[in-house]
C-alpha positions, 0 to 999 in steps of 0.5 A: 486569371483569363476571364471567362466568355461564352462561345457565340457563332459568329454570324450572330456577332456579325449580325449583332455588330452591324445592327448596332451600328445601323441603329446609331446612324437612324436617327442621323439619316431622318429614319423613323421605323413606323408601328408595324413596320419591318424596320420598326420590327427590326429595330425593337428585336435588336434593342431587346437583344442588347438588353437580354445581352446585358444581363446575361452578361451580369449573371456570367459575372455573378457566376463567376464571383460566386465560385471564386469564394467556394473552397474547392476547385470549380470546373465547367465544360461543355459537350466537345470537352472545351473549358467553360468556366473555372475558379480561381481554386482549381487554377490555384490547385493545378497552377503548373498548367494554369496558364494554358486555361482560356475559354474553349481550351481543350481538357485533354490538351491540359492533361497532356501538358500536365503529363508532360511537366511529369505532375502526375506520379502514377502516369511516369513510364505509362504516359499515353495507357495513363492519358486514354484511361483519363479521358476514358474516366472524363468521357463518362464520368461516375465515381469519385477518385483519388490522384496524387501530384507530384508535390505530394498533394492529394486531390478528391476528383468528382466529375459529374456530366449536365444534361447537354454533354458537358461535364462539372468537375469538383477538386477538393485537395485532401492532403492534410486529411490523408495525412491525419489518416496515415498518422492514424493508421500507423498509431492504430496498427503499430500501436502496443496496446489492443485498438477496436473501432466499432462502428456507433450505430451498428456496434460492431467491430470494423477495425482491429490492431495486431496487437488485439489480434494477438491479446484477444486469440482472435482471428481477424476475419472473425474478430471483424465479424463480432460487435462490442457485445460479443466480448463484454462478458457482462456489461449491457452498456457501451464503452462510448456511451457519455462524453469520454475520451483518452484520459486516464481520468474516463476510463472505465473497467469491463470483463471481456471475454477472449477467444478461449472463453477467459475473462480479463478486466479490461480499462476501456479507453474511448474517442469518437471519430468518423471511420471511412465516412461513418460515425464509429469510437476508437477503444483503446484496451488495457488488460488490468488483470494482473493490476487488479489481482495485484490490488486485490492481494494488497487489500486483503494482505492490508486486512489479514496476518501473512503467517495465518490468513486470519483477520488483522487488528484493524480488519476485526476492530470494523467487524466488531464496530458493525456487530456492536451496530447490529447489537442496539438493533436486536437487543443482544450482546457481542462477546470478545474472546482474547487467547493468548497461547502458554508458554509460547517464548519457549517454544520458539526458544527451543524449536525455532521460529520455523516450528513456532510459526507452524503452532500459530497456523495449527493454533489458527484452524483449531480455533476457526474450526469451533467457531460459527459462521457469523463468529470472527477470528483474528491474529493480533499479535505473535502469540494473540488471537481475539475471537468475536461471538455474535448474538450472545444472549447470556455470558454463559455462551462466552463461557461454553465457546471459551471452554470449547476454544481451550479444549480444541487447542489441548492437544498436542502438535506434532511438527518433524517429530516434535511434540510441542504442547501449547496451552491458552489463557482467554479474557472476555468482554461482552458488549456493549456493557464492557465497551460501547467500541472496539477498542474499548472491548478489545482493551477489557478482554485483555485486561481480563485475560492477565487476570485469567493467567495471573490465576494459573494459565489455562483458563478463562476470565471474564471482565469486572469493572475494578480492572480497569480502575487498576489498570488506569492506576497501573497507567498513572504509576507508568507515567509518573515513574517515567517523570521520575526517572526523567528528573533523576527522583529515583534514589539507591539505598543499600541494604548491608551483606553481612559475613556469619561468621565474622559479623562484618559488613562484606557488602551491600545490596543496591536497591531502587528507592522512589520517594514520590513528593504526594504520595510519600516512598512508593514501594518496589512492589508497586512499582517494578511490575510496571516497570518490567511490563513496560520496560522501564526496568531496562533505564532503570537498571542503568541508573541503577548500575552506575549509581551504585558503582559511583557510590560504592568507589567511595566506601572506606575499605573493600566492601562490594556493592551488588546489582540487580539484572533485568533479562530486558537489559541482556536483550537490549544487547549493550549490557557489557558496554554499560558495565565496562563504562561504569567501572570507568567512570567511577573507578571502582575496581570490577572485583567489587562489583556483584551483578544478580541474575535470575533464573528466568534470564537462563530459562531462554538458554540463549548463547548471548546471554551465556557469552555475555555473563562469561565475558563480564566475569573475564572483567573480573566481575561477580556473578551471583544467582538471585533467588535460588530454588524457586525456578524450574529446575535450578540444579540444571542452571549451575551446570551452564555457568560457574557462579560466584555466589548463590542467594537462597531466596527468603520464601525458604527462610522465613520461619526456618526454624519452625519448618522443617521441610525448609530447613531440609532444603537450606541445609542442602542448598548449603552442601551444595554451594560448600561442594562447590565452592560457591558463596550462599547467602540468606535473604530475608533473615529477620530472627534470631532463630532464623539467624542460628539455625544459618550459622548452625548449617555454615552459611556465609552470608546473610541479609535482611532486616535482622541486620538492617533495613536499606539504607541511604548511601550517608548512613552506609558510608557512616556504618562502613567507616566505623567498622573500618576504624574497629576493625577486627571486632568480632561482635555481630553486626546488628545495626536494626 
């Protein structure tokens, strides 16, 4: 780059020339200047000159490196508008037209250039307009400006004038941060998601995105005049405030308020930046309305029954942990009040799902209307409802709530015509003393509410310690019985059928048989309740099933063997399959299988069962009815199915010839089966008396311990042979 000189007159050179040379040849022609003299004078003037000369030139020259290291573009003029001074910045900034700066240069002779090589896009078509309003701009120079080259650079022209006409130019090339600017811009303006700035100090809004225009409802030259505090609804604090920035991590949740005066939720995302020269923050604004609606019906459905709205198992568990809390506070109780509805099943067997659904929401606000506002409610299974009583002082005020409860819930329902009558049972515990927790209280209420319908339904009970010591006896039994069937321990014994008439064995009953290796037998009494509560029944009644066929295919002659049905074992819904693989398995021809069914499987009138017990019959299996007379309305069930035999149950037995009523109802019991042609058989038969009065009234078939006691497959292989070898014998078969 040319070095830059000051402009001196020319005389002055001259001047200056020839007194340097004068003084080299003084001293050569013997010339002393004497003090005071002119020469002298001449001569002092001219070596200050050279010196004052000297260091003028080292301050150019400092100048000059001093403004080669600045970042941006350096210019000097002076007043006749001629080039002084320039770094290398600017030279580098207009390097087309570079090669014409010297010293002395014209500005205007340059920007000509640079128009001619076409380096400035918005002077193309107005060259000469373009030109004259530059130099119009340079004459008298005030603002700052932009220009744009034809390389695409951006340059920041400042040019300020000095006190002796001539003019400093600043160029400072802001290309990259024009582009950040236009990225910015088109993040901000095309973005999808609602964009504010706010200014930092003054808080208002200077900038706002079409898409906040359009969320908002606002107008934008109104929305422009609003600051952050005009559209949070509540929150006195800044969006900004803290060390925050676009990260799903810092966003905070605000209410602000739309154009039409409705609250949002709104997450508020922030970055500070300087917004045209002035501090400010970009909010980034994501409506979480519809999320935190959304979020809160999860909670609350996670908390409460769909069907009733009421509080869930784990909802009322926390309420009653803090009631029990408050309890050790203020010395009083917490009750628990455990419902659960009579005869529910049927309902839904009857009317349907939909009408049963409909008692449940009816149950649900009978029961929420008695209650206090500090009692709780909830819905913990399908037909079981806990109520929480706070500030129980005695149990006398569980017992006036539970009677309350049962009352309000006496009325009839009323459903598209249906009147359904839906009665409730209840179990109470009061804590702490039936339970220090929760689960211990809601564990003791339900134990006290199988007391309260073991003794009739429709009333309540209140927990007594020995429950749950026979609830955890009932525990152990469930445990070890299940052991048991795992390891194959449970054995079939038979109890004969013997004919009336001819005293043969016709069959034998099957029946389960646990020989426990501590506690000796364990009676079917103690057992089968468990296993029905638990259903174990349903793998029982398997085992049951084939065992007695495997063994019943090796008894000599055509003696039948009977098997008890558990209505589990029709719900499961592989009742047949098990059957037909029985008969396979062990080979035992389907007519001397007996299969027993109670009339609490036909209570649920359900067309499975009914097509179920058609098809084994198709099998050529017996079907026979198991303790006739003791259901609701047994006449009714004989007309549903054609039965192969009817078992009058041993309750009407017992002591048949002394009870008359009894007898009354065998004899019919008998008629009846006569009329139908159906096989009745006596259960229980234990006296002779009982015995007669049987064959007196032409039953067939009779059981019980009169004849023999139930026993193991051996001995009735051992009784059936030997019947077999003397067959014919009319003598009774009393085996005892």
């Amino acid at each position: 780059m040319p070095v830059a000189r000051p402009i001196r007159p020319k005389k002055r050179r001259v001047a200056a020339q020839r007194t340097r040379r004068w003084l080299k040849a003084a001293p050569k022609l013997g010339l002393r200047a004497r003090p005071g003299s002119a020469t002298g004078d001449a001569l002092r003037d001219c070596s200050d000159g050279e010196t004052a000369l000297a260091e003028a030139r080292k301050a150019h020259d400092r100048l000059h490196e001093a403004i080669d290291l600045l970042p941006q573009g350096i210019v000097f003029f002076d007043a006749e508008g001629r080039f002084v001074l320039w770094n290398r910045k600017y030279a580098e900034i207009y390097n087309a037209t570079s090669h014409m700066f010297r010293p002395g240069a014209r500005f205007e002779d340059i920007v000509r250039a640079g128009v001619a090589q076409e380096c400035y896009p918005e002077a193309k078509g107005r060259e000469e307009e373009w030109i004259t309003e530059r130099m119009a701009q340079f004459a008298k120079p005030t603002n700052r400006r932009e220009v744009t080259l034809t390389d695409g650079r951006c340059l920041l022209i400042e040019e300020r004038a000095t006190k002796d006409g001539g003019v400093v130019g600043l160029r400072v090339d802001i290309t990259e941060l024009k582009q950040r600017e236009a990225s910015f811009r088109l993040l901000f303006e095309s973005n999808p998601v609602p964009m504010i700035v706010c200014e930092i100090d003054t808080k208002r809004v200077v900038g706002v995105n079409e898409a906040a225009l359009a969320h908002y409802g606002y107008p934008r030259e109104k929305f422009e005049k609003l600051t952050i505090h005009d559209i949070q609804a509540f929150e006195p604090d800044l969006p900004w405030d803290g060390d925050q920035s676009i990260d799903e991590r810092n966003a905070r949740t605000w209410q602000h308020t739309k154009a039409d005066g409705s609250l949002i939720d709104v997450a508020v995302y922030s970055r500070r930046l300087t917004f045209e020269e002035r501090p400010a923050a970009l909010l980034a604004l994501m409506d979480i309305t519809e999320r935190k609606r959304a979020e809160a019906h999860l909670a609350f459905a996670a908390q409460h029954d769909n069907l009733t709205g009421l509080a869930n198992r784990a909802l009322l568990c926390r309420q009653l942990d803090d009631r029990l809390i408050h309890t050790r506070r203020n010395r009083k109780k917490v009750a628990v009040l455990f419902l659960n509805l009579d005869g529910f099943k049927a309902i839904n067997d009857t009317l349907g799902h939909g009408i049963g659904d409909r008692v449940l929401v009816g149950v649900a606000r009978r029961l929420q209307s008695v209650l206090r506002e500090e009692d709780s409610i909830a819905r913990l299974g399908s037909d079981e409802f806990a109520i929480v009583q706070s500030d129980v002082t005695r149990p006398e005020d569980a017992a006036l709530l539970a009677e309350r409860l049962l009352m309000t819930n006496s009325d009839p329902y009323v459903f598209d015509g249906h009147t359904v009558m839906c009665g409730a049972s209840i179990g109470i515990a009061i804590g702490p003393g039936d339970g220090e927790d929760a689960d211990k209280l809601l564990k003791n209420a339900n134990m006290a509410l199988s007391r309260a319908k073991s003794e009739g339904r429709g009333v309540f009970s209140f927990f007594e310690a020995d429950m749950d010591a026979r609830a955890q006896k009932r525990r152990h039994i469930e445990m070890e019985l299940r052991a048991a069937i795992d390891d194959g321990a449970l054995q079939a014994h038979y109890q004969p059928l013997i004919d009336l008439k001819s005293g043969r064995i016709t069959g034998a009953e099957a029946l389960v048989r646990w020989p426990h290796p501590v506690r000796g037998t364990v009676s079917p009494a103690e057992f089968i309740p468990v296993a029905e509560e638990t259903g174990l029944i349903n793998p029982i009644g398997n085992l049951m099933l084939r065992r007695a066929c495997m063994d019943a295919a090796s008894w000599p002659g055509d003696a039948r063997v009977a098997v008890n049905l558990s209505p589990l074992q029709f719900r499961v819904g592989n009742l047949l399959a098990m059957v037909m693989d029985a008969l396979k398995q062990s080979g035992l021809p389907p007519r001397r299988l007996e299969l027993e069914i109670t009339e609490t499987l036909l209570l649920e009138k359900s067309d499975h069962v009914l097509a179920t017990l058609h098809a084994l019959r198709a099998l050529g299996v017996r079907i026979s009815m198991d303790d006739f007379g003791t259901g609701y309305s047994s006449l009714s069930y004989l007309r549903s199915f054609p039965f192969d035999k009817i078992k009058i149950d041993r309750s009407f037995v017992s002591d048949l010839a002394a009870n008359h009523e009894a007898h009354a109802i065998v004899r019919s019991i008998i008629s009846l089966g006569m009329s139908l042609g159906v096989t009745i058989t006596a259960e229980g038969v234990e006296t002779e008396a009982e015995l007669g009065c049987l064959r007196a009234e032409g039953c067939h078939e009779a059981q019980g311990f009169l004849f023999s006691r139930a026993r193991p497959n051996a001995e009735i292989v051992q009784l059936l042979a030997a019947q077999h070898a003397v067959l014919g014998s009319a003598q009774p078969a009393v085996m005892g």
